[in-house]
PLY file of the C-alpha trace (Angstrom):
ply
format ascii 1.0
element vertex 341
property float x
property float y
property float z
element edge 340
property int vertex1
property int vertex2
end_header
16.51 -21.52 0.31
14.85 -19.92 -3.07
15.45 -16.33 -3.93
12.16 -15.63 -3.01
12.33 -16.73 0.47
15.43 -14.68 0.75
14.42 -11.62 -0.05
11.26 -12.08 2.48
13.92 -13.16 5.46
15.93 -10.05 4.48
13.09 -7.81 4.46
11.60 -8.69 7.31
14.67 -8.71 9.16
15.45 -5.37 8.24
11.89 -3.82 8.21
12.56 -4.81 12.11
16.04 -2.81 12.07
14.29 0.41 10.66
12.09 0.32 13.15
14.32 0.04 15.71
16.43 3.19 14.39
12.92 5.22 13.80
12.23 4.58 17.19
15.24 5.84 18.37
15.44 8.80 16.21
11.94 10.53 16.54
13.32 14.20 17.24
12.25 17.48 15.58
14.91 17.05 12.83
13.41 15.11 10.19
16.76 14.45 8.37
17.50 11.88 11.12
14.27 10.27 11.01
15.08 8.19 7.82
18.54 7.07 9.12
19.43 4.07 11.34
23.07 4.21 13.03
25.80 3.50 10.38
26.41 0.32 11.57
23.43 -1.21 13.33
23.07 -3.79 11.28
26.47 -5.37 12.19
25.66 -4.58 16.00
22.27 -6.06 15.61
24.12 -9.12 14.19
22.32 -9.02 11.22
23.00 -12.17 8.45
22.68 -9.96 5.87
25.17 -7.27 6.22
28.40 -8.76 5.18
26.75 -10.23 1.77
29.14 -10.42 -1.27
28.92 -7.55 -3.27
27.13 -9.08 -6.58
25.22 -10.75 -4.67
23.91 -7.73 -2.63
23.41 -5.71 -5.44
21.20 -8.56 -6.78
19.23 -8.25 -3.96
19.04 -4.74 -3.50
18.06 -4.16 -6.89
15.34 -6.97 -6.81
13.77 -5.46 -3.68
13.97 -2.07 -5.44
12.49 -3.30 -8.60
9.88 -4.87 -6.48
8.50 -2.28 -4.77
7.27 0.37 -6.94
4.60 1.81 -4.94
4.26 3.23 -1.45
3.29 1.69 1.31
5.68 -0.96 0.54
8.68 0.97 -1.11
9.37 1.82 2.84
11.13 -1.37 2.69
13.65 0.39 -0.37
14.19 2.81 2.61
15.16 0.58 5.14
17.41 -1.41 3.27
19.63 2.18 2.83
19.68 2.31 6.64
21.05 -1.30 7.07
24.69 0.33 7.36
26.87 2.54 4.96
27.49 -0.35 2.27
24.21 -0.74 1.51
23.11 2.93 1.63
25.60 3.07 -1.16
24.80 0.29 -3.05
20.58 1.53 -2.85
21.73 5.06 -3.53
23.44 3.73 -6.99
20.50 1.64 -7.74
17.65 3.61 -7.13
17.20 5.91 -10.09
15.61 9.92 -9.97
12.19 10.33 -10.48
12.52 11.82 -13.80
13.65 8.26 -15.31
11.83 6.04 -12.94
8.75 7.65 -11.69
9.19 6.96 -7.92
9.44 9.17 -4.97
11.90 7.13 -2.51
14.75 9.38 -0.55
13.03 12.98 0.97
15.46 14.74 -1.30
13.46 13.08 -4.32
11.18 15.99 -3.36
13.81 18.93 -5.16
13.92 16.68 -7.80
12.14 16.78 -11.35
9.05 14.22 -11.88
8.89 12.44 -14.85
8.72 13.47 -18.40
6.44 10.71 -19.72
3.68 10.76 -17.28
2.54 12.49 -14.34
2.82 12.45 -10.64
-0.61 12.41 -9.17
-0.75 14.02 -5.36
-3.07 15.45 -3.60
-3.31 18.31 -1.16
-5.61 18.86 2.30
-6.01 22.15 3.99
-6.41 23.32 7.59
-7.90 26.01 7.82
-8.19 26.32 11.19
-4.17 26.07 11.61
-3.77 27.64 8.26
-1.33 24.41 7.42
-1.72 22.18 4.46
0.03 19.12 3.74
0.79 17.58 0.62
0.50 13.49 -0.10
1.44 11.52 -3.10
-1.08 9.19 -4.03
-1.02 5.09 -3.59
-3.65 4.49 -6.13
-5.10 6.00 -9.12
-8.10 7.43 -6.61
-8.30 10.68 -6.69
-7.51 9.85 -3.33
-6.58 7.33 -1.06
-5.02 7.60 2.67
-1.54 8.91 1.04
2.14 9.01 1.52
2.85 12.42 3.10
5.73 14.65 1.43
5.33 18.09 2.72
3.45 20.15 5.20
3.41 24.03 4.64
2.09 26.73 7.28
0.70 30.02 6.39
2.10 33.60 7.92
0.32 37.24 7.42
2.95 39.57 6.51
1.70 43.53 6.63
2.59 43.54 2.91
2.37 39.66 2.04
1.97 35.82 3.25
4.64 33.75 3.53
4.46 30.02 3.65
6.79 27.39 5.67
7.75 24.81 3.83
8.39 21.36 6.41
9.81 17.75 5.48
7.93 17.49 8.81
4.24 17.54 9.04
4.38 18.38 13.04
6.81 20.78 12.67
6.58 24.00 10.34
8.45 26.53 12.61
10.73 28.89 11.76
14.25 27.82 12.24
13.24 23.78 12.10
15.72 21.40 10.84
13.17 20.09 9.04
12.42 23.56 7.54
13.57 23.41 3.19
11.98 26.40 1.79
9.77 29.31 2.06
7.41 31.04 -0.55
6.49 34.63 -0.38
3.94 36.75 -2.52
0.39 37.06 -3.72
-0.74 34.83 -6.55
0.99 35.14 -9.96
0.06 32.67 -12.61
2.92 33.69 -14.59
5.88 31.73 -13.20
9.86 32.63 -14.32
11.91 29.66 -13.41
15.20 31.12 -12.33
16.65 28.06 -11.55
15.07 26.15 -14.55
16.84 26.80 -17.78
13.85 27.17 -21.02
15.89 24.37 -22.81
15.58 21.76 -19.86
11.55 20.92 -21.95
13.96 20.29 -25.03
13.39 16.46 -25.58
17.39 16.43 -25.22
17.36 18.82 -22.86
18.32 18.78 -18.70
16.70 20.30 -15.40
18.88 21.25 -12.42
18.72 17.83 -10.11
19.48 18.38 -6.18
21.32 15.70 -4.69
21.16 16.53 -1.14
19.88 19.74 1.07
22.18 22.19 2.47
24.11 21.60 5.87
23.25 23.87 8.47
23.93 24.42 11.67
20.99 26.65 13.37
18.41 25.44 10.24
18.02 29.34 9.17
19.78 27.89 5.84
17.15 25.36 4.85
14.60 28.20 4.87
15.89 29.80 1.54
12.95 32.19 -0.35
12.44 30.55 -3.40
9.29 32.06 -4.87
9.49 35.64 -4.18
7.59 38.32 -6.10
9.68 40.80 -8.02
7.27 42.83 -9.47
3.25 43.50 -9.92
3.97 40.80 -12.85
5.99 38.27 -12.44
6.84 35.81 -9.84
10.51 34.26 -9.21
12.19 31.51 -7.88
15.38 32.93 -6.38
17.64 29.69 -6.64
19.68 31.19 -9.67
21.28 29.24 -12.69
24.67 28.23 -12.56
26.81 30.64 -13.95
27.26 28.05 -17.20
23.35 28.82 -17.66
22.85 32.54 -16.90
22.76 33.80 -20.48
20.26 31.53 -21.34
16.64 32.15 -21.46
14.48 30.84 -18.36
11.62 28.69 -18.52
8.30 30.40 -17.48
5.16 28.84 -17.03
1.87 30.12 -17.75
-2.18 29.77 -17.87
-2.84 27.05 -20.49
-4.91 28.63 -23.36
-9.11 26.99 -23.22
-10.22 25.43 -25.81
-13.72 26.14 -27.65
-16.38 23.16 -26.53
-19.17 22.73 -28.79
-21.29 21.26 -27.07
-21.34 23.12 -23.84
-20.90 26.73 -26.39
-17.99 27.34 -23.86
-13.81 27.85 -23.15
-13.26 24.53 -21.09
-9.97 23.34 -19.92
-9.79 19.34 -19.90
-8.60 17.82 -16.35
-9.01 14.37 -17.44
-11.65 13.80 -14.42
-9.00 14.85 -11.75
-11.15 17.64 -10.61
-14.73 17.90 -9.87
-15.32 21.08 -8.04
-15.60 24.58 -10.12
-13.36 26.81 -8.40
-11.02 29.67 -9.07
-8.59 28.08 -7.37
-8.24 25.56 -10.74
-5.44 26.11 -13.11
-2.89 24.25 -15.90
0.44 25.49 -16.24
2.38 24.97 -19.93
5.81 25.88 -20.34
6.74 28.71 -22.79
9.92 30.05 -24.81
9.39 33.67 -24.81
12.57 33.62 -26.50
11.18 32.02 -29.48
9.58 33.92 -32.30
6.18 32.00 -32.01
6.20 32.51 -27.92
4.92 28.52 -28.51
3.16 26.88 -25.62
3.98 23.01 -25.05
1.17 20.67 -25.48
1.67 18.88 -21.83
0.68 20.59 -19.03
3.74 20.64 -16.18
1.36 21.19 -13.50
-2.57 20.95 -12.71
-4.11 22.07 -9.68
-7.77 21.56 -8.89
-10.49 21.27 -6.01
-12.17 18.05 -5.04
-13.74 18.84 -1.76
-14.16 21.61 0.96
-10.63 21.47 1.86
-9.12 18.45 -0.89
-6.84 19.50 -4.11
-5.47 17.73 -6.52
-1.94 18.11 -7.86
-0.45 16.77 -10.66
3.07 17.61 -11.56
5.65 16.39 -14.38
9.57 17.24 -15.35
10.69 19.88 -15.27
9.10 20.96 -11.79
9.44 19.30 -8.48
6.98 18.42 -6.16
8.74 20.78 -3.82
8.35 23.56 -6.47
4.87 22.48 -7.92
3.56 22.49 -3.85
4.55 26.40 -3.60
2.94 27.55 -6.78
-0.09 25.71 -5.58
0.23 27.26 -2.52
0.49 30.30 -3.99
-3.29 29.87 -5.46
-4.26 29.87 -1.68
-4.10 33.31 -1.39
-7.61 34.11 -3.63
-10.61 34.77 -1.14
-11.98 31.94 0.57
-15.66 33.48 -0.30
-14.98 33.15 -4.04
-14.91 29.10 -3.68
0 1
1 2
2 3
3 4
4 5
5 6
6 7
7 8
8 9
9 10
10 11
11 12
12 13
13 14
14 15
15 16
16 17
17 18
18 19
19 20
20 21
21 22
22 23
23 24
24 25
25 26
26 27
27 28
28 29
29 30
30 31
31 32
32 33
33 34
34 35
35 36
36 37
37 38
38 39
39 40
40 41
41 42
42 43
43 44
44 45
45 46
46 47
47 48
48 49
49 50
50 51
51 52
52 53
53 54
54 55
55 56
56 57
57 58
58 59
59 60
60 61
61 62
62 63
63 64
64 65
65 66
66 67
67 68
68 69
69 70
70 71
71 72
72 73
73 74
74 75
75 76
76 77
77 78
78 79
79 80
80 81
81 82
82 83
83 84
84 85
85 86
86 87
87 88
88 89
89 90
90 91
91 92
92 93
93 94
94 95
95 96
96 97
97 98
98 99
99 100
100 101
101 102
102 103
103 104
104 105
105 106
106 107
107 108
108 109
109 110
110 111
111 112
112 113
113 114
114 115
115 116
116 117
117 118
118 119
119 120
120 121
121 122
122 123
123 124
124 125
125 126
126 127
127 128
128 129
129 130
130 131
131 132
132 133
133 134
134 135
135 136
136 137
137 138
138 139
139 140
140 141
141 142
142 143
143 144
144 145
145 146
146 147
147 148
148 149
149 150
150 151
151 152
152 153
153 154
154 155
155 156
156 157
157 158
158 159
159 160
160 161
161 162
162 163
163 164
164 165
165 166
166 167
167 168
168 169
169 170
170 171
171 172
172 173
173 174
174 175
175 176
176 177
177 178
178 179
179 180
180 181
181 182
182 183
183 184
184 185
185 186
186 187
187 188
188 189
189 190
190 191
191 192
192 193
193 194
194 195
195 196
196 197
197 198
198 199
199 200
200 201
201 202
202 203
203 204
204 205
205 206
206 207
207 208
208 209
209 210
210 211
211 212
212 213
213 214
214 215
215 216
216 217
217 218
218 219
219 220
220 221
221 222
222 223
223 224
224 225
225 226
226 227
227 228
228 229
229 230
230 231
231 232
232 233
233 234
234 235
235 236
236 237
237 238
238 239
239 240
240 241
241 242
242 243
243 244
244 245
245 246
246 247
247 248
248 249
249 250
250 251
251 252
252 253
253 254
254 255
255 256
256 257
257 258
258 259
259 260
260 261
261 262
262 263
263 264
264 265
265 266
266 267
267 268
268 269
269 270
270 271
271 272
272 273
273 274
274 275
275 276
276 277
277 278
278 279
279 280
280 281
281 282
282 283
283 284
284 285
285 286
286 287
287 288
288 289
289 290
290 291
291 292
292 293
293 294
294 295
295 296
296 297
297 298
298 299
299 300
300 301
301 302
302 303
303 304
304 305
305 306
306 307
307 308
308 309
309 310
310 311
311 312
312 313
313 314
314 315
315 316
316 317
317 318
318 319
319 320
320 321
321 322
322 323
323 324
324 325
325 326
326 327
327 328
328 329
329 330
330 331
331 332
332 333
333 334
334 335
335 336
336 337
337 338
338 339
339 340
């Protein structure tokens, strides 16, 4: 049998195992959704579970290397749910999206997108349910049917709104399992990163990278307020530095400066054709050092948010955010009147 053949037998055979386990496992806590039982593989009596180690990392990582888009980088997923030898083997090969560009485990969510491009995703509002959900794209479309990420819900507070942020798009109650994060506040487009260091956009420099969410036992955990408004100026995510970190400066994100077009005799801001409707909603984000004499603004924008459609958005996000933080800022823009679109 070629390689090639192998690796089709393999993932077909364990396409069909996932499927099995996602069957089995469709209850409100998202977290188990992804996961087939430890050892179903072996119980299934599956060829492929007992393969020599070199040899299964040869696979694993050809698969991997294989599939770098969604749809098809479900099958990445299911080979981690084979059993626990080859969630560890996929775990070592698959790399963050910072250095590889992919979103693959839910947790890749906390994580920073990459530095060299970035990640294109779209969002589409309710507004009847006041929910919006937030897909990364399959195709360079501006969009396309999607892979979903998140789904956030929107609350009326007497003295703010407060958004739900869900790994599950059917489920954006308060105290879900599936329940990782919460945003409070009226739009600020000055952003302080509390738990983003201003040397992380140093080309040598390092974001904070989450490797797995918090364990809790009644869900009120997951539901941390990240983006919470400490003052008539600034916004703040609460998820502090480490201790190592505190008494350095924090990144903080604002407005990107227009630029003068002549031929239109106006300030324009260049979306590179990933928005088409005018809107106040629309915004770039640069990163700043206050710290620095100069208060210099980078030259790539770390996130772009923009309308499409009646109820379509664009968002494009790149290190040092996370989709998971770049979703709440845009959320944030939300909160402008519906009668200025």
């Amino acid at each position: 049998m070629s390689f090639r053949s192998m690796l089709r037998e393999m993932k077909g055979e364990v396409g069909a195992i996932s499927r099995r386990g996602l069957l089995r496992s469709r209850t409100p806590s998202v977290r188990r959704v992804a996961a087939v039982a430890p050892e179903e593989a072996t119980r299934q009596g599956c060829c492929w579970a007992e393969l020599p180690p070199e040899l299964l990392l040869e696979v694993l990582a050809r698969v991997e290397e294989s599939e770098p888009r969604w749809p098809r980088r479900r099958d990445v997923v299911a080979c981690a749910g084979v059993c626990r030898t080859w969630r560890g083997v996929v775990k070592e090969i698959v790399r963050v999206p910072e250095a590889s560009g992919k979103l693959t485990f839910p947790i890749s969510v906390k994580q920073p997108g990459p530095r060299d491009a970035p990640m294109k995703c779209f969002i589409q509002r309710n507004r009847i349910t006041q929910t919006y959900y937030l897909y990364i794209g399959l195709t360079d479309a501006l969009t396309d049917d999607g892979k979903f990420l998140l789904a956030a819900r929107k609350f009326h507070r007497p003295t703010c709104t407060e958004y739900l942020i869900s790994l599950d798009r059917s489920d954006t109650s308060r105290g879900s399992h599936a329940c990782i994060g919460k945003l409070r506040g009226p739009r600020r487009m000055r952003c302080v990163m509390d738990s983003i260091p201003v040397s992380a956009i140093e080309q040598s420099g390092t974001a904070p990278t989450q490797t797995g969410f918090p364990l809790s036992n009644d869900g009120s955990s997951a539901s941390i307020p990240f983006f919470k408004s400490k003052s008539s100026r600034m916004d703040s995510f609460t998820a502090p530095l480490s201790t190592q970190d505190q008494e350095e400066s924090k990144l903080v994100l604002k407005n990107k400066s227009p630029r003068w077009h002549e031929h239109l005799q106006c300030w324009c801001l260049n979306f590179h054709g990933r928005v088409t409707v005018a809107s106040v909603k629309n915004f770039q984000l640069v990163a700043t050092d206050e710290s620095a004499p100069t208060n210099r603004e980078h030259d790539d924008t770390t996130l772009q948010f923009g309308k499409i459609g009646k109820d379509l958005f664009t968002m494009d996000y790149r290190y040092p955010l996370s989709a998971f933080q770049a979703f709440a800022i845009c959320l944030s823009s939300f909160d402008t009147k519906l009668a200025c679109e």
